[in-house]
TORKOL-209093 format. One record per residue (C-alpha): residue in one letter; chain; x, y, z. Coordinates in steps of 0.25 Angstrom, whole numbers, padded with zeros to 4 digits. Last residue first. Layout:
// TORKOL-209093
+---+---+-------+-------+-------+
! r ! c !  east ! north !    up !
+---+---+-------+-------+-------+
! a ! A !     X !     Y !     Z !
...
+---+---+-------+-------+-------+
END
This chain:
// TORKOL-209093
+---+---+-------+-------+-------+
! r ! c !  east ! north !    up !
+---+---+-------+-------+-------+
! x ! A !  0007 !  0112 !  0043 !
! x ! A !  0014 !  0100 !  0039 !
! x ! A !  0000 !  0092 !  0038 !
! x ! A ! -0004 !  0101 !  0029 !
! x ! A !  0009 !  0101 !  0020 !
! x ! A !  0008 !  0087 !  0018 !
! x ! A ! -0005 !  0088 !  0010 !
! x ! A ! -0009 !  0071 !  0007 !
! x ! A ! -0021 !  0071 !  0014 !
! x ! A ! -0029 !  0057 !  0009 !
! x ! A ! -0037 !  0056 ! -0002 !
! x ! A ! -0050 !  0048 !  0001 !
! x ! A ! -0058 !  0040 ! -0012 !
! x ! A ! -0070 !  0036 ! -0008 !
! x ! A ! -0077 !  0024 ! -0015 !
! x ! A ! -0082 !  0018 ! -0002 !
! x ! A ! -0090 !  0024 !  0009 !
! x ! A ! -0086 !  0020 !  0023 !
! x ! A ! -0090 !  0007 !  0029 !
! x ! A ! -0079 ! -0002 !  0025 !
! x ! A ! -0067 !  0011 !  0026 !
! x ! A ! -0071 !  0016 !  0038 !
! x ! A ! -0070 !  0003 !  0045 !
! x ! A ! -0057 !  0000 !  0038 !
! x ! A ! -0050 !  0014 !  0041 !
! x ! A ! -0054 !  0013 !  0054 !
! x ! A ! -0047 ! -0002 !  0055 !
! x ! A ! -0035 !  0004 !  0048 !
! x ! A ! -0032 !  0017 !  0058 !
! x ! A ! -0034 !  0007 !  0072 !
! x ! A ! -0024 ! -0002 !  0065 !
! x ! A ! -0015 !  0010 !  0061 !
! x ! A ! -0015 !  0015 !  0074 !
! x ! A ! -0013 !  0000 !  0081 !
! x ! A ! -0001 !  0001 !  0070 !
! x ! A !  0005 !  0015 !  0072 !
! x ! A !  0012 !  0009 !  0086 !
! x ! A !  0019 ! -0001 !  0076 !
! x ! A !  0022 !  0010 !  0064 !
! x ! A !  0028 !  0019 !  0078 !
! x ! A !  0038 !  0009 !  0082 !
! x ! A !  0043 !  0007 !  0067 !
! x ! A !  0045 !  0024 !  0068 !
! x ! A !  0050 !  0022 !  0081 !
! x ! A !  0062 !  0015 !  0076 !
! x ! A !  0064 !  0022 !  0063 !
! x ! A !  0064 !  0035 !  0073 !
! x ! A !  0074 !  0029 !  0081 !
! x ! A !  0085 !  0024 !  0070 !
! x ! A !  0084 !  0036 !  0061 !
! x ! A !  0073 !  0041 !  0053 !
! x ! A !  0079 !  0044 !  0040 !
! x ! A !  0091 !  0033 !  0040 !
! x ! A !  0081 !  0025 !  0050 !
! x ! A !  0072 !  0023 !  0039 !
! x ! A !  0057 !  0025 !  0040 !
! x ! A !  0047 !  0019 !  0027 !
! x ! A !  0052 !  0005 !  0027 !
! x ! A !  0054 !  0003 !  0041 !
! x ! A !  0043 !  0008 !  0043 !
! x ! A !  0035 !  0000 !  0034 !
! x ! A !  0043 ! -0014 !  0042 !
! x ! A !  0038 ! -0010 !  0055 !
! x ! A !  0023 ! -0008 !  0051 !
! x ! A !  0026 ! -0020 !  0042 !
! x ! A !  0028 ! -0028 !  0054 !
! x ! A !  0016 ! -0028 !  0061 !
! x ! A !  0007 ! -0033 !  0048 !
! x ! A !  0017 ! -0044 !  0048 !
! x ! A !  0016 ! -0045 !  0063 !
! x ! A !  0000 ! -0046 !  0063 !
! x ! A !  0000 ! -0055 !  0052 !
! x ! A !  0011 ! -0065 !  0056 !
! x ! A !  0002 ! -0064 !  0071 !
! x ! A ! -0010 ! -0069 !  0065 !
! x ! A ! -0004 ! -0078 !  0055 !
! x ! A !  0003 ! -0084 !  0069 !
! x ! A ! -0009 ! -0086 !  0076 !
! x ! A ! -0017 ! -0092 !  0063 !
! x ! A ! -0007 ! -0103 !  0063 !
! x ! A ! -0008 ! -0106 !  0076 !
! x ! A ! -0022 ! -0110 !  0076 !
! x ! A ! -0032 ! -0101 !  0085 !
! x ! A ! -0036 ! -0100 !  0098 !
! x ! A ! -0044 ! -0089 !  0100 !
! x ! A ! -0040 ! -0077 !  0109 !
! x ! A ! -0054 ! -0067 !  0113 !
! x ! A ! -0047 ! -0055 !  0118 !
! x ! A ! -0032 ! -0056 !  0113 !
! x ! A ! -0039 ! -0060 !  0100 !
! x ! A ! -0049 ! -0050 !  0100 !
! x ! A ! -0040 ! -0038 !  0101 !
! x ! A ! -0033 ! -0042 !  0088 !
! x ! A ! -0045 ! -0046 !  0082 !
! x ! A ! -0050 ! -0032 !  0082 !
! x ! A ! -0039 ! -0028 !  0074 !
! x ! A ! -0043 ! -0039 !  0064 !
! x ! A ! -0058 ! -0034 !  0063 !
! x ! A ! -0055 ! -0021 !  0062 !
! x ! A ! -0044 ! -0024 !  0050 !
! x ! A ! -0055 ! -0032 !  0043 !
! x ! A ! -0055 ! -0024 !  0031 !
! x ! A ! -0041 ! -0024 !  0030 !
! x ! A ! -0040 ! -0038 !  0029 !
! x ! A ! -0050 ! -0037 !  0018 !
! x ! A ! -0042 ! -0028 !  0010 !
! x ! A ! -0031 ! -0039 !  0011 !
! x ! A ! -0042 ! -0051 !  0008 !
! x ! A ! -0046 ! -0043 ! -0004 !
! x ! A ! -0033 ! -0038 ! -0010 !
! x ! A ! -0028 ! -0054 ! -0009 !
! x ! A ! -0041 ! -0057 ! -0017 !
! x ! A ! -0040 ! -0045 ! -0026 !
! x ! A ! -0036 ! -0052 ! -0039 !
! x ! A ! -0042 ! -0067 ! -0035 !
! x ! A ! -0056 ! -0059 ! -0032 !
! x ! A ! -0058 ! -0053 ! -0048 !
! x ! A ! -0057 ! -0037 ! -0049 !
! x ! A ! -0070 ! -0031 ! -0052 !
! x ! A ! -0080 ! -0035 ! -0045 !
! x ! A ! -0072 ! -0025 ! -0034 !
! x ! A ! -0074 ! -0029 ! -0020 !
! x ! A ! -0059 ! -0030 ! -0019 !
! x ! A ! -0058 ! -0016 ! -0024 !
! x ! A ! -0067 ! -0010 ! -0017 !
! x ! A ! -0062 ! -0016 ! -0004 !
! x ! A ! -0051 ! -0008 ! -0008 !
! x ! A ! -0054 !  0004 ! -0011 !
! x ! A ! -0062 !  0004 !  0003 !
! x ! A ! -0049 ! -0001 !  0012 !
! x ! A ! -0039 !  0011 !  0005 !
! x ! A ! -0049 !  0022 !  0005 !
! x ! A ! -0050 !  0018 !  0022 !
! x ! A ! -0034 !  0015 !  0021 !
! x ! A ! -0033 !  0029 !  0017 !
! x ! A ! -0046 !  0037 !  0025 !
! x ! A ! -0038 !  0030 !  0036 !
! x ! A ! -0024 !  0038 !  0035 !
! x ! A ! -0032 !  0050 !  0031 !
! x ! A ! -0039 !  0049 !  0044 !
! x ! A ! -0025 !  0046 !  0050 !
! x ! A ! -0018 !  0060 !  0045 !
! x ! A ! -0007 !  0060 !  0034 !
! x ! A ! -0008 !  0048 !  0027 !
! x ! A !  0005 !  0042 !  0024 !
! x ! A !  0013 !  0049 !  0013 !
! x ! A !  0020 !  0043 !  0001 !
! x ! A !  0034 !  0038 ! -0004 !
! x ! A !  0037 !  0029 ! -0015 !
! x ! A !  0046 !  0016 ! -0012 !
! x ! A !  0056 !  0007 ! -0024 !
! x ! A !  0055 ! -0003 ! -0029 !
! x ! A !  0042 ! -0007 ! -0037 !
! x ! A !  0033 ! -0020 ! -0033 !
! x ! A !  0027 ! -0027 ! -0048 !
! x ! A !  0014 ! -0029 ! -0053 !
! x ! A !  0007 ! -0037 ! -0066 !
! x ! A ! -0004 ! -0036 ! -0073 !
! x ! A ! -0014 ! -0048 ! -0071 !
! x ! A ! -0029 ! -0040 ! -0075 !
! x ! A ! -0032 ! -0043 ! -0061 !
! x ! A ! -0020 ! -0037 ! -0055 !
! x ! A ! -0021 ! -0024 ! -0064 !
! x ! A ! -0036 ! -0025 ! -0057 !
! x ! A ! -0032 ! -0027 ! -0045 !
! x ! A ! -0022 ! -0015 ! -0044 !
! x ! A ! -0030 ! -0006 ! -0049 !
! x ! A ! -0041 ! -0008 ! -0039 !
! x ! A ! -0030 ! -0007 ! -0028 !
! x ! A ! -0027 !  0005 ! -0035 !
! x ! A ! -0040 !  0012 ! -0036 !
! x ! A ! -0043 !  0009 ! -0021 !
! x ! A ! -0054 !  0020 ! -0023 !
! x ! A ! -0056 !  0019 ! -0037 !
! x ! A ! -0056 !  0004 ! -0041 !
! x ! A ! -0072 !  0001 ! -0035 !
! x ! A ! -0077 !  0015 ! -0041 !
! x ! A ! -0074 !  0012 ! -0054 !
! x ! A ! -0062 !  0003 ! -0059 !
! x ! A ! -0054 !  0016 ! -0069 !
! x ! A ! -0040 !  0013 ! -0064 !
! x ! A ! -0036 !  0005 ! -0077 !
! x ! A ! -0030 ! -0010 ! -0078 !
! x ! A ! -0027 ! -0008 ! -0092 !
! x ! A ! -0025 !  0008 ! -0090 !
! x ! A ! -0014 !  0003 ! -0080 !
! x ! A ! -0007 ! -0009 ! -0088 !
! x ! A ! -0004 !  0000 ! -0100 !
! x ! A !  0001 !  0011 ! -0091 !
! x ! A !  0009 !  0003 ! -0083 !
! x ! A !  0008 !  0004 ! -0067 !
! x ! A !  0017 !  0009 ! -0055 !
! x ! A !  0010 !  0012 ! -0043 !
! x ! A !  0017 !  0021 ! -0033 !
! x ! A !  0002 !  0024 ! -0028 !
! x ! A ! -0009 !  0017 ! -0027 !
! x ! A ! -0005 !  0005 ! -0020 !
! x ! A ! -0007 ! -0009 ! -0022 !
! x ! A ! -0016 ! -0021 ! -0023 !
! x ! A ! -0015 ! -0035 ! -0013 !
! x ! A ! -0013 ! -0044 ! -0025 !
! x ! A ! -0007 ! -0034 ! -0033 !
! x ! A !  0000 ! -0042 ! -0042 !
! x ! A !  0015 ! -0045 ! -0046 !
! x ! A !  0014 ! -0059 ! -0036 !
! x ! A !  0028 ! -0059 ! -0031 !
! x ! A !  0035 ! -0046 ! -0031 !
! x ! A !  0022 ! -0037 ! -0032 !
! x ! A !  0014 ! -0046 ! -0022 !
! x ! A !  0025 ! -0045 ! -0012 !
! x ! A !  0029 ! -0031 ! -0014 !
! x ! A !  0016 ! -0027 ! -0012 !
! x ! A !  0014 ! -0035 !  0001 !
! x ! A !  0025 ! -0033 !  0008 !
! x ! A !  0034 ! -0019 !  0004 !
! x ! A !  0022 ! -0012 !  0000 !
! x ! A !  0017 ! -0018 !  0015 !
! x ! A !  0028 ! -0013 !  0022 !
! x ! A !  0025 !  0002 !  0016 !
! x ! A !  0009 !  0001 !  0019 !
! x ! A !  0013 ! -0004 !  0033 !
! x ! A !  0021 !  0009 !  0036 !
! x ! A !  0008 !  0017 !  0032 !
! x ! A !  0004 !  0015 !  0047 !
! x ! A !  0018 !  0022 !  0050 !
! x ! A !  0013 !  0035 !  0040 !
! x ! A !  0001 !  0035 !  0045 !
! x ! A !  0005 !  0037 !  0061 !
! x ! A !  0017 !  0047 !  0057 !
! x ! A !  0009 !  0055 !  0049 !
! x ! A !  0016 !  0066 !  0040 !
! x ! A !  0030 !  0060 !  0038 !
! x ! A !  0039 !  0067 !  0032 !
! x ! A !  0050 !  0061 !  0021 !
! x ! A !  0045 !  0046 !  0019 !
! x ! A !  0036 !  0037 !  0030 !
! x ! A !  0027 !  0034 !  0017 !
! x ! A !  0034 !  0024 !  0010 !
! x ! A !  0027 !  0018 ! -0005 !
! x ! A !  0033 !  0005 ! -0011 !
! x ! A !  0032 !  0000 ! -0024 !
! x ! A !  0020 ! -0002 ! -0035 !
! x ! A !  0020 ! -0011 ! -0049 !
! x ! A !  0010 ! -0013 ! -0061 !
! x ! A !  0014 ! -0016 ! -0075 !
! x ! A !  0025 ! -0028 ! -0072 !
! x ! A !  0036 ! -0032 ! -0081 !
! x ! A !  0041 ! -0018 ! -0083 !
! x ! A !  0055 ! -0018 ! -0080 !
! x ! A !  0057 ! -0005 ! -0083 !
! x ! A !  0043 !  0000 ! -0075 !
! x ! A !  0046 ! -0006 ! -0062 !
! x ! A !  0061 ! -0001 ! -0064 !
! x ! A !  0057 !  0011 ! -0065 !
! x ! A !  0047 !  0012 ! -0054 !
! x ! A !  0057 !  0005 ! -0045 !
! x ! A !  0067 !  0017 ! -0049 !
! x ! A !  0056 !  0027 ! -0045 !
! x ! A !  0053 !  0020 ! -0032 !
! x ! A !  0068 !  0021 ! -0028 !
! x ! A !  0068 !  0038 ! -0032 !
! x ! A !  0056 !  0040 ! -0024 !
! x ! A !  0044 !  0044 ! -0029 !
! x ! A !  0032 !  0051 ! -0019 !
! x ! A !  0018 !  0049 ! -0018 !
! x ! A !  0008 !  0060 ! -0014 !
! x ! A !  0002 !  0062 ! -0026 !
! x ! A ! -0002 !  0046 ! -0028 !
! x ! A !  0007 !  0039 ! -0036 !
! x ! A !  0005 !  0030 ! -0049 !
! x ! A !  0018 !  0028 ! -0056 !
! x ! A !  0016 !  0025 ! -0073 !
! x ! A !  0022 !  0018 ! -0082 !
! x ! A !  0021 !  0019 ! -0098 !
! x ! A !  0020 !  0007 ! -0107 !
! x ! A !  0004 !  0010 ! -0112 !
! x ! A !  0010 !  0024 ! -0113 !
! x ! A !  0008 !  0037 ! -0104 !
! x ! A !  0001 !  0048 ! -0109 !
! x ! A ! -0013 !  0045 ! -0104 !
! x ! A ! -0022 !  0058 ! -0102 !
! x ! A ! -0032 !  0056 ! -0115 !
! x ! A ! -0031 !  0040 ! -0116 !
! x ! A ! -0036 !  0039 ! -0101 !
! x ! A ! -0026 !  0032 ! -0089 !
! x ! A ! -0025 !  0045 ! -0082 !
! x ! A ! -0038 !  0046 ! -0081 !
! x ! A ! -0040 !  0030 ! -0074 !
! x ! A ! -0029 !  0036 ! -0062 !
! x ! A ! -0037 !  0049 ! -0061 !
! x ! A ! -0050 !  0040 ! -0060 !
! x ! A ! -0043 !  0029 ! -0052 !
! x ! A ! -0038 !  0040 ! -0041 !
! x ! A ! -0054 !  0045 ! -0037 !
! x ! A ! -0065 !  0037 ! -0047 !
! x ! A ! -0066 !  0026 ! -0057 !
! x ! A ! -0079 !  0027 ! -0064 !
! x ! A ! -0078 !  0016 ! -0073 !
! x ! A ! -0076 !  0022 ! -0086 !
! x ! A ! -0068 !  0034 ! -0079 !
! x ! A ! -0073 !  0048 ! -0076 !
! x ! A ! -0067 !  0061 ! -0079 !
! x ! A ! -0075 !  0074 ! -0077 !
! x ! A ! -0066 !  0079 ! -0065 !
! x ! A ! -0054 !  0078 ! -0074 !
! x ! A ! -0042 !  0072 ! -0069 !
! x ! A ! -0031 !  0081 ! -0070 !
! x ! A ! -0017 !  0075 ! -0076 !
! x ! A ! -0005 !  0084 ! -0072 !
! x ! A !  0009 !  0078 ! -0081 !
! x ! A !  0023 !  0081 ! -0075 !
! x ! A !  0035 !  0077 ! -0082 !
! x ! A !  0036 !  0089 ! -0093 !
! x ! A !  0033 !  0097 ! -0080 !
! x ! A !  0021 !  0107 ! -0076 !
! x ! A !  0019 !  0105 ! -0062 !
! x ! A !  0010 !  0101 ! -0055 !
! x ! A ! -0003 !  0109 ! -0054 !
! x ! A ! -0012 !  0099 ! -0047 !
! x ! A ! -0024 !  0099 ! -0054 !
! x ! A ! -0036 !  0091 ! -0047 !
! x ! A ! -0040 !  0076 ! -0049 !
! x ! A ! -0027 !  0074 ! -0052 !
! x ! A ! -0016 !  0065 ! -0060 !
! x ! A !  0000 !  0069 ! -0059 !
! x ! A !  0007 !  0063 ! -0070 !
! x ! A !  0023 !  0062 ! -0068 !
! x ! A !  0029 !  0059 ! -0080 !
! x ! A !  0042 !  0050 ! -0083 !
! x ! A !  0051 !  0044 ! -0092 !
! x ! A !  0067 !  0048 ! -0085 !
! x ! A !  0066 !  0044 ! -0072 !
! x ! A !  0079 !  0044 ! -0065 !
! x ! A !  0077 !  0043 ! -0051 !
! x ! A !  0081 !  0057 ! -0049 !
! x ! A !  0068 !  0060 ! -0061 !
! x ! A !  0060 !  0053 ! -0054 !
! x ! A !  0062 !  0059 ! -0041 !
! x ! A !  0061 !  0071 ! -0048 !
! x ! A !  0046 !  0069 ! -0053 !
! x ! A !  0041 !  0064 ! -0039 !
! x ! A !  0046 !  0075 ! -0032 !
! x ! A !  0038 !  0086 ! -0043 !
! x ! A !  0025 !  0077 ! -0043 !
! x ! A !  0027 !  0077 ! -0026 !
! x ! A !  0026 !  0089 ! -0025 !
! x ! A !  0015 !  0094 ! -0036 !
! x ! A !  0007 !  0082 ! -0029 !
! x ! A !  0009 !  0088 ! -0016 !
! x ! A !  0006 !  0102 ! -0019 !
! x ! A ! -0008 !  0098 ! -0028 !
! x ! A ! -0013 !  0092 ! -0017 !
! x ! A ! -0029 !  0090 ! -0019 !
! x ! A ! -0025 !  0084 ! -0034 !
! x ! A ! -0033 !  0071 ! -0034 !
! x ! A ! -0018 !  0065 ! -0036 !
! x ! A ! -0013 !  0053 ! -0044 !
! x ! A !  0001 !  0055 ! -0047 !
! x ! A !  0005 !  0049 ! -0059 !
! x ! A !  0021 !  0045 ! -0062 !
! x ! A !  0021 !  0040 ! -0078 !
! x ! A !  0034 !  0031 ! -0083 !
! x ! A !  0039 !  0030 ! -0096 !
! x ! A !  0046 !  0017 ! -0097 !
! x ! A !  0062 !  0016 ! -0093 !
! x ! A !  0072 !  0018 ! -0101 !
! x ! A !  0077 !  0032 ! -0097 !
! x ! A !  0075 !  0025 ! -0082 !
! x ! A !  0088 !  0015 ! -0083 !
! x ! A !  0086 ! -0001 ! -0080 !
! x ! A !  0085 ! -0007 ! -0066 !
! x ! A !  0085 !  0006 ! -0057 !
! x ! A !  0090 !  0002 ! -0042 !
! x ! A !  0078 !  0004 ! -0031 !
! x ! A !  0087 !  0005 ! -0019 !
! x ! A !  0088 ! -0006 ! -0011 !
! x ! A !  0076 ! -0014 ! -0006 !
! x ! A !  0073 ! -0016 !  0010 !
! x ! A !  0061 ! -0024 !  0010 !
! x ! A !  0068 ! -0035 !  0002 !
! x ! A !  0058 ! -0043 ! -0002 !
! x ! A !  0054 ! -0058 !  0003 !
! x ! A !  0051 ! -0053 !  0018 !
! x ! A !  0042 ! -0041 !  0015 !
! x ! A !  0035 ! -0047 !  0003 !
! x ! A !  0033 ! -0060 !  0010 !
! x ! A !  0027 ! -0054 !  0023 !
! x ! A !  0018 ! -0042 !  0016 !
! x ! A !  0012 ! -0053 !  0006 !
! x ! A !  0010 ! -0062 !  0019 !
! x ! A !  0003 ! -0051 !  0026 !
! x ! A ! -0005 ! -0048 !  0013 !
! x ! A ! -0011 ! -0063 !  0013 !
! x ! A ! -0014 ! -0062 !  0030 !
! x ! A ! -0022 ! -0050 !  0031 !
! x ! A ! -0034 ! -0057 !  0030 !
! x ! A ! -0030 ! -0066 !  0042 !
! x ! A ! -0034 ! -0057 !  0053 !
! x ! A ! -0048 ! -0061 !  0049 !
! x ! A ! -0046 ! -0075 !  0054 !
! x ! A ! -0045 ! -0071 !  0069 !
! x ! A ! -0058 ! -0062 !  0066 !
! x ! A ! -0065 ! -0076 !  0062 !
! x ! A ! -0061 ! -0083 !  0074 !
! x ! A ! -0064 ! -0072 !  0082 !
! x ! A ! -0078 ! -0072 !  0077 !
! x ! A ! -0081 ! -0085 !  0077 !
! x ! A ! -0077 ! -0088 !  0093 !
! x ! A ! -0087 ! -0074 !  0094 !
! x ! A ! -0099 ! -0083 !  0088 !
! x ! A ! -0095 ! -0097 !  0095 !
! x ! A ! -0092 ! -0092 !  0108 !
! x ! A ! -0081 ! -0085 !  0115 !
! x ! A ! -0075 ! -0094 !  0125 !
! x ! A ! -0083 ! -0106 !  0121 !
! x ! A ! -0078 ! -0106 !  0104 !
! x ! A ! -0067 ! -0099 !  0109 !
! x ! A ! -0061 ! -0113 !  0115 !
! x ! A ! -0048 ! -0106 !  0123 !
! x ! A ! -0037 ! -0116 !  0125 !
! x ! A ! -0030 ! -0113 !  0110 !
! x ! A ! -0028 ! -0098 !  0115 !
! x ! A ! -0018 ! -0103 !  0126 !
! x ! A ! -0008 ! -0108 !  0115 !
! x ! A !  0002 ! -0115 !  0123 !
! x ! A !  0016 ! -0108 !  0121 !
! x ! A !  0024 ! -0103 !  0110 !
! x ! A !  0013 ! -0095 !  0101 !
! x ! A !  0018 ! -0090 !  0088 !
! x ! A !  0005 ! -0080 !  0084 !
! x ! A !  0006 ! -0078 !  0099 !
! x ! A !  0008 ! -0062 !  0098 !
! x ! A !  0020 ! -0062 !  0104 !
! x ! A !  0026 ! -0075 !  0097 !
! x ! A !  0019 ! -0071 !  0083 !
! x ! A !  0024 ! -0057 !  0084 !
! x ! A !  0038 ! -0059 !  0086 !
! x ! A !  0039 ! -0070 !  0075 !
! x ! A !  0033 ! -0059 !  0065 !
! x ! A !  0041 ! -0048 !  0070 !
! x ! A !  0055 ! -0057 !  0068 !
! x ! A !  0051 ! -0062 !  0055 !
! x ! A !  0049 ! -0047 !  0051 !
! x ! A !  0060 ! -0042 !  0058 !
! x ! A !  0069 ! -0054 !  0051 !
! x ! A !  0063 ! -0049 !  0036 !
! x ! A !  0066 ! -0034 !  0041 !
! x ! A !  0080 ! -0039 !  0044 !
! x ! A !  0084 ! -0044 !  0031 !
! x ! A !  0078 ! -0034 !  0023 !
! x ! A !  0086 ! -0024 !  0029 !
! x ! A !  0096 ! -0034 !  0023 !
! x ! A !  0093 ! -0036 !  0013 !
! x ! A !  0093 ! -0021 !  0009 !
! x ! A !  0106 ! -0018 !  0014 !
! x ! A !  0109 ! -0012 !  0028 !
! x ! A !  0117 !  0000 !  0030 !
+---+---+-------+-------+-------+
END
């Protein structure tokens, strides 16, 4: 059995060795004569089209900031972690609140996953805690000294009109339904997230050190049965880029310079009603990435949490893109906002846009082998360094998710050869999300199809 560091080891060395590979291949790192440095595009192409290339070439460069992120964060921390080890004992940690956010349209699943959650707590040792489960509609869990169902009413309304997840979130947070103290914690998850006894001892040692009021770990999706084969590989990238990005500007910088996730948020009370989900319309479709640049704003402080939760990829490919379209659209509210000054969402801006001109960059890919432009060296290789980054945590989320102990050695393999054949889908999956998601209607709030029984059927 390998250790830690050295698993970490080898994926820093596949990495270096993808990067390198790429940039020969792709002529990022060109041995020979440059033949692209003969062609005056300025004739070949004329002055207007010349432009345009030129202008698509530098549009690949969005991306570059949270590349870099992914890069350091994958290659300066162990990617590999040993089990999370408690740092104090769990009698004397703070009392800490699990809420469950659900519109209530699978009462089954919530009930489920209530009842999993509250025992892995208790095997991991939890001793002060309550599972709150919020709804639109009741759910009926059950009736447990550790169990407390909170139903939104219909009538409620926030000062600023804060709608969808933020209005439930912003109820909870009201003198008549709190019960948690200022020095309480508590654990967002949405209905379909799962604990795990590593996640659990990260959350409490999160909490017992208590130096930072705002902290998020890593979420899998590849766990116990997978639904959709094609989602769930695509979502590989979300896991590699928990363990890139985000633990990069949580180690290091302890601000959400690119956001977070909504769920397996960790957050103290105190600091959560300061900050406060009620942001009107503009905060309550991307409610957490709203959140998160206002606590950033207001200088509180984040931290990374050991250990993984588990979730589920979409289970269809509409679903799949009604998610990054809600996703794309929350956002760019978000970095639109008056609201939230540009040096807080600058980094969030220039990702999102990235995103935006996913079409763009896709059709630069074919342009450049059509229509070649010589360009500097320098811009070649951060070309290809962005393209085999990006490649790379494909490989590296499977790798994370799938292991050969449950797997085995051939169906680990062809699982990291399905996550590279999934990529072209996902491109194709991204860029329609994208096109929706600028010209469709804004402010919507899509739930995806969490029933897994239907689909077992």
């Amino acid at each position: 059995m390998l250790s830690s560091k050295t698993k970490h080891y080898l994926h820093v060395c596949l990495l270096f060795t993808v990067i390198i590979l790429f940039e020969l291949f792709s002529g990022g790192i060109k041995l020979g004569a440059d033949e692209t440095l003969e062609i005056n595009p300025w004739t070949r192409y004329g002055y207007v089209w010349t432009i345009v290339l030129y202008l698509l070439r530098l549009v690949t460069f969005l991306p570059l900031p949270q590349v870099l992120f992914n890069f350091a964060g994958l290659i300066l921390y162990n990617a590999f972690p040993d089990k999370v080890i408690l740092k104090g004992s769990p009698i004397l940690a703070p009392f800490i609140c699990i809420r469950v956010v659900t519109r209530g349209d699978y009462p089954q699943l919530v009930r489920t996953n209530v009842n999993r959650n509250m025992n892995k707590c208790i095997d991991a040792g939890l001793e002060n805690f309550i599972i709150e489960v919020v709804t639109d509609k009741p759910v009926n869990v059950e009736n447990h000294r550790r169990i407390r169902e909170i139903v939104v009413p219909p009538q409620y309304r926030t000062k600023t009109g804060a709608l969808f997840k933020a209005r439930a979130l912003q109820y909870c947070l009201e003198d008549s339904v709190n019960i948690l103290a200022d020095s309480d914690w508590i654990v967002h998850l949405d209905e379909e997230t799962l604990l795990t006894e590593n996640s659990v001892r990260g959350i409490l040692n999160f909490v017992m050190d208590g130096k930072h009021q705002f902290g998020q770990g890593l979420i899998t999706y590849a766990n116990e049965e997978v639904v959709n084969w094609i989602t769930t590989l695509a979502d590989s990238f979300r896991v590699a880029d928990d363990m890139g990005k985000m633990r990069m500007q949580f180690y290091t910088f302890h601000k959400p310079l690119f956001s977070w996730k909504g769920s397996y948020v960790v957050t103290q009370l105190a600091a959560e009603k300061a900050v406060s989900f009620d942001n009107g319309l503009d905060g309550s479709v991307a409610e957490d990435c709203f959140f998160a640049m206002r606590a950033h704003k207001e200088g509180y402080s984040f931290n990374f949490i050991e250990g993984e939760m588990w979730e589920k990829s979409p289970f269809t490919l509409f679903d799949f893109i009604q998610q990054r379209k809600r996703w794309l659209q929350g956002i760019l509210l978000v970095i639109h906002s008056k609201a939230l000054p540009v040096r807080t969402k600058l980094l969030l801006a220039i990702s999102c846009y990235s995103w935006v001109t996913l079409p763009l960059c896709t059709s630069n890919l074919i342009l450049a082998a059509l229509c070649p432009i010589p360009c500097p060296p320098l811009v070649d290789f951060l070309c290809a360094f962005i393209c085999s980054v990006n490649m790379y945590m494909y490989v590296f989320g499977v790798v994370k998710s799938f292991t050969i102990v449950r797997f085995g050695i051939w169906r680990f393999m062809l699982c990291i050869i399905g996550a590279l054949l999934t990529m072209p889908i996902n491109i194709v999956i991204e860029n329609i999300a994208v096109i929706w998601g600028v010209v469709g209607k804004k402010h919507k709030f899509y739930i995806v199809n969490k029933n897994i029984r239907q689909f077992n059927v």
